[in-house]
C-alpha positions as CSV (number, residue, x, y, z in Angstrom):
1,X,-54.7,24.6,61.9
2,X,-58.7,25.1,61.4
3,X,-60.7,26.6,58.7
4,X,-61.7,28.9,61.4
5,X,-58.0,30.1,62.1
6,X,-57.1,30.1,58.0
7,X,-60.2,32.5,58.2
8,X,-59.1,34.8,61.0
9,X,-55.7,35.5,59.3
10,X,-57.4,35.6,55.9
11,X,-56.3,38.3,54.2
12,X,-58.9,41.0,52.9
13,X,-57.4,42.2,50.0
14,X,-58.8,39.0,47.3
15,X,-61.7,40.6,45.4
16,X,-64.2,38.7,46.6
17,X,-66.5,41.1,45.7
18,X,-65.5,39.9,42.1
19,X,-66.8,36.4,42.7
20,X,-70.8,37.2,42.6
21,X,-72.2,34.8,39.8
22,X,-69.2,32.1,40.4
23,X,-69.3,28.2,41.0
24,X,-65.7,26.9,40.2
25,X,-62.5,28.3,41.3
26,X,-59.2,27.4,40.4
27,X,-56.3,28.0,42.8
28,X,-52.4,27.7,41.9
29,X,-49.9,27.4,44.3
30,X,-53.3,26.9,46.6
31,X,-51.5,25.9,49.9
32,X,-49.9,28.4,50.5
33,X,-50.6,30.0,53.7
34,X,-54.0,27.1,53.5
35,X,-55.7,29.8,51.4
36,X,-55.6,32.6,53.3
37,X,-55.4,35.0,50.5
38,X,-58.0,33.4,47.9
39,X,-58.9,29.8,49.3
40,X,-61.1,31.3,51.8
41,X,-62.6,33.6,49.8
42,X,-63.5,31.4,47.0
43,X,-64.8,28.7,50.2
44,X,-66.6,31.4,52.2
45,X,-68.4,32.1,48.5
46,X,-69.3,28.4,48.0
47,X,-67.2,28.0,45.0
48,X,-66.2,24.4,44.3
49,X,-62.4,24.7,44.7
50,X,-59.6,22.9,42.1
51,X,-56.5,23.2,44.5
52,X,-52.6,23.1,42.7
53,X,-49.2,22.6,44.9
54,X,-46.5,20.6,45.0
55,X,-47.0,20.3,48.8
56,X,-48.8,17.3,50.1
57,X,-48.8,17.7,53.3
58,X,-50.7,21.4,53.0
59,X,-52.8,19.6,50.1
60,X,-54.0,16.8,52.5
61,X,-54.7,19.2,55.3
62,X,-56.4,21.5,53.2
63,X,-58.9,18.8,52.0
64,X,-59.4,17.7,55.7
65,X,-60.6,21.4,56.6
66,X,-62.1,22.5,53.2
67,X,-63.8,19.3,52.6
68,X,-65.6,19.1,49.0
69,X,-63.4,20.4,45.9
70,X,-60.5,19.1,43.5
71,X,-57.1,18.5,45.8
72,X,-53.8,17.9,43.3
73,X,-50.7,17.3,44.4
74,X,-48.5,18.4,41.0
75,X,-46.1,21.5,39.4
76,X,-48.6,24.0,38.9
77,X,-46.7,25.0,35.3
78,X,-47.2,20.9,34.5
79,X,-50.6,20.8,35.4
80,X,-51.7,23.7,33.2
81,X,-49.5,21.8,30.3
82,X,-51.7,18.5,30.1
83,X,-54.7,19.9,32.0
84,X,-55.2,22.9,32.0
85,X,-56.0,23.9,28.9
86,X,-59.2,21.4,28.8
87,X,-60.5,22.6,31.4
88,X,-62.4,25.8,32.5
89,X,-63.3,27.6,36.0
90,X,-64.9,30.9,36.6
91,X,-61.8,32.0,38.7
92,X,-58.0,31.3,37.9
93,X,-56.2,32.4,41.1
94,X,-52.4,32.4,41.4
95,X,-51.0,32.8,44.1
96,X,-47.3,32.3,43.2
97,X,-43.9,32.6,45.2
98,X,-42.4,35.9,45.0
99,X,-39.4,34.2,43.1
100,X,-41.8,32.9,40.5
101,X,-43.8,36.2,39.3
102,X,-41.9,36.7,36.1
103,X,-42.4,32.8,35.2
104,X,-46.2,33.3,36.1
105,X,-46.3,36.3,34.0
106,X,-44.9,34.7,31.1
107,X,-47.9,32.5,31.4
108,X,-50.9,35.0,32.1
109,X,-52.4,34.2,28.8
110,X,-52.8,30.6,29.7
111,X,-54.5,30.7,32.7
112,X,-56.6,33.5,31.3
113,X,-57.9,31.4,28.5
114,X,-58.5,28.9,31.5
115,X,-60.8,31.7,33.4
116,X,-64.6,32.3,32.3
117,X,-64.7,35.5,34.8
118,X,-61.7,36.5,36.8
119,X,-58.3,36.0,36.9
120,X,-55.8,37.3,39.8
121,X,-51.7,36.9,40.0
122,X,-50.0,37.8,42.3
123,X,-47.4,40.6,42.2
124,X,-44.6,42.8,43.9
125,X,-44.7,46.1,45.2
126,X,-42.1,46.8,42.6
127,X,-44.0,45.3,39.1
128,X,-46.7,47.1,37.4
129,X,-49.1,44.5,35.6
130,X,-51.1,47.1,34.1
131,X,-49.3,47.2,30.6
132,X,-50.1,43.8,30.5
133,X,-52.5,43.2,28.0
134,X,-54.1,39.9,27.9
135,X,-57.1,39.6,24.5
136,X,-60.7,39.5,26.2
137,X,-59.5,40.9,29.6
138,X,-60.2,44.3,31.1
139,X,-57.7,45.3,33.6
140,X,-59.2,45.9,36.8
141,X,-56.2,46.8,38.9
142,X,-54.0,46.2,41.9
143,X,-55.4,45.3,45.4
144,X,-52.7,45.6,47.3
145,X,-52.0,42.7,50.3
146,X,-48.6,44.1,52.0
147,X,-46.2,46.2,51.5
148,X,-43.8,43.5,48.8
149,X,-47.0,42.1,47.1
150,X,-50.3,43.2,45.4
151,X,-53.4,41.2,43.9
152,X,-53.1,42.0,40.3
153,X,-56.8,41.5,38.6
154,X,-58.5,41.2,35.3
155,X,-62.2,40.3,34.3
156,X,-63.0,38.9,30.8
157,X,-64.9,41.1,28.9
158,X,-68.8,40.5,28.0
């Protein structure tokens, strides 16, 4: 796998128009799919990249293609626990399992309050995030990815 390959799969539906005016970019559950859906975006932008999963092996490989950024190996939910919460990027992205939308859900709040700009979860074709109210955020609504799962987004307000 190549950053040029991870770039021809990438899938269009990350707002990257969102990411105008952004340095630092936070992904959870990163390797996944070596960033298709947000890495490249947020690489492609020139954001400086803090990359979360429990896999090693994708972590590693991810830094060898990537190159310059943060690359932790560690439970995303731990992370945010001891780290996260002194710490601020422009862009939270979280690309989570399918089996752990409601968990990430449960923790919007926290990784909006780690987000200066933008935050995006992912979510199925069968939740609607938009009653989710999260204090500073404006909803900015679903960009859908396939037919199960959707890019749900937010932007904190001025």
């Amino acid at each position: 796998m190549t950053l040029d390959d991870v770039r021809k799969s990438a899938n269009m539906a990350y707002p990257s128009d969102l990411l105008n005016g952004c340095d630092t970019g936070l992904l959870l559950f990163g390797a996944g799919f070596y960033g298709r859906n947000d890495g490249i975006h947020f690489h492609d932008a020139g954001l400086f990249m803090t990359v979360v999963d429990t896999d090693s092996v994708k972590v590693q490989d991810m830094h060898e293609m990537y190159g310059a950024g943060a690359w932790i190996i560690e439970d995303v939910f731990e992370y945010m626990r001891h780290v996260g919460i002194h710490e601020y990027w422009d862009v939270v992205s979280v690309d989570c399992p399918m089996n752990l939308i409601p968990r990430c859900y449960g923790h919007a709040d926290q990784f909006a309050a780690s987000a200066n700009k933008l935050l995006t979860i992912t979510c199925s074709a069968h939740t609607d995030p938009s009653g989710r109210h999260i204090p500073g955020w404006e909803w900015r609504g679903l960009r859908p990815r396939t037919e199960q799962s959707a890019w749900a987004t937010w932007t904190r307000r001025d």
